[in-house]
C-alpha positions as CSV (number, residue, x, y, z in Angstrom):
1,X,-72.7,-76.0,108.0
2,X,-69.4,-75.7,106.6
3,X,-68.2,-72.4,104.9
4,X,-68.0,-72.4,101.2
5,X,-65.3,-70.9,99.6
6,X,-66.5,-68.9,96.9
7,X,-67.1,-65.0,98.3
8,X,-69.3,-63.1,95.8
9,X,-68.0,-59.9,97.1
10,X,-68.5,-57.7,93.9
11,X,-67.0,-54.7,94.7
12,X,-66.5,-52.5,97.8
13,X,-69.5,-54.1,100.1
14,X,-70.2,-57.4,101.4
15,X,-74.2,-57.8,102.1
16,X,-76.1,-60.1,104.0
17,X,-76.8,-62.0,101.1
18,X,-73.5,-63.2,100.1
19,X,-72.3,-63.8,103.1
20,X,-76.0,-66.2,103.8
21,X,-74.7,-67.8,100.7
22,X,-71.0,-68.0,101.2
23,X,-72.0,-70.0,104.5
24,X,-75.1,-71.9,103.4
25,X,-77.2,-70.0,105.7
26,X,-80.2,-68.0,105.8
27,X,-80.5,-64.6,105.7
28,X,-82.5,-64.1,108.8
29,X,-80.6,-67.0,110.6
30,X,-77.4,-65.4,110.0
31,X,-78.6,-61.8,111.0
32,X,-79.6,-63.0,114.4
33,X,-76.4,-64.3,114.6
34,X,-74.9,-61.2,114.2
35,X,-77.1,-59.2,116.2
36,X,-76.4,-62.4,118.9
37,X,-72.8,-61.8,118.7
38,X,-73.2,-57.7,119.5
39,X,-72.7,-56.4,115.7
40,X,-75.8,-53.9,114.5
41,X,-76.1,-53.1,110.9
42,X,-74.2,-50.5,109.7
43,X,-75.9,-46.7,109.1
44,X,-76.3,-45.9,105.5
45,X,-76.1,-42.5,106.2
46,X,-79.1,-41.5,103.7
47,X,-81.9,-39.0,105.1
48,X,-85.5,-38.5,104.7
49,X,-87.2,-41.8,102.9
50,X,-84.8,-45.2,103.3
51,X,-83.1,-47.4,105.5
52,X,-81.5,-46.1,108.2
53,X,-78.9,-49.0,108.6
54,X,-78.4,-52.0,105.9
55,X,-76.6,-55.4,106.5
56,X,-73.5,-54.8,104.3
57,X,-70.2,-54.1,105.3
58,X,-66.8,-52.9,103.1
59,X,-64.6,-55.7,101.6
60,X,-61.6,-56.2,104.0
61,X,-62.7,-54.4,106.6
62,X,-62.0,-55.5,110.2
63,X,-65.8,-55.1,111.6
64,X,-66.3,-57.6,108.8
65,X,-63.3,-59.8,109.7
66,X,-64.6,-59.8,113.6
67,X,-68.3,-60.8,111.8
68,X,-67.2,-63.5,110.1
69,X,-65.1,-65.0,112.8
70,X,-68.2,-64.7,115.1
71,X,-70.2,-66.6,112.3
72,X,-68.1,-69.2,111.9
73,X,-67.7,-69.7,115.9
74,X,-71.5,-69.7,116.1
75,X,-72.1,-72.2,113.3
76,X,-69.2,-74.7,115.0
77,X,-71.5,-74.8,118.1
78,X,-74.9,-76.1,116.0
C-alpha cells in the first residue's frame, strides 16, 4: 500500500489515526506493526483513571521518524 501524501498532523502530536490514514492502513494493522518493529506507545504521563500510554507521538520527532521508516519497510515486504 503506497504512502499518501497528505499528513493530517494538526498540531504538536501525530496519533495512530493519521498515520493509519496517511498509509491506507488500519489502525490495529499498523499498531502491530509498530509493536513488531520494537516501538511501545508512548506514556501519557496522567495518574489515577486513564491511559497509561497512547499511540501518538510529537510532530518531528525522531522516535516518530524511526516509526515511520519501520512502517514503510514493513509495508514494502507485503
Amino acid at each position: 500500500m503506497a504512502k499518501k501524501n497528505k499528513s493530517k498532523s494538526t498540531g504538536d502530536k501525530v496519533t495512530i489515526a493519521q498515520l493509519a490514514e496517511e498509509y491506507d492502513v488500519r489502525p490495529q494493522k499498523l499498531r502491530a506493526l509498530i509493536r513488531e518493529a520494537g516501538f511501545k506507545a508512548p506514556a501519557t504521563n496522567i495518574e489515577g483513571f486513564g491511559p497509561k500510554a497512547k499511540y501518538e507521538w510529537d510532530d518531528g520527532s525522531d522516535e516518530l521518524k524511526k516509526i515511520r521508516k519501520a512502517i514503510e519497510a514493513a509495508l514494502k515486504t507485503e
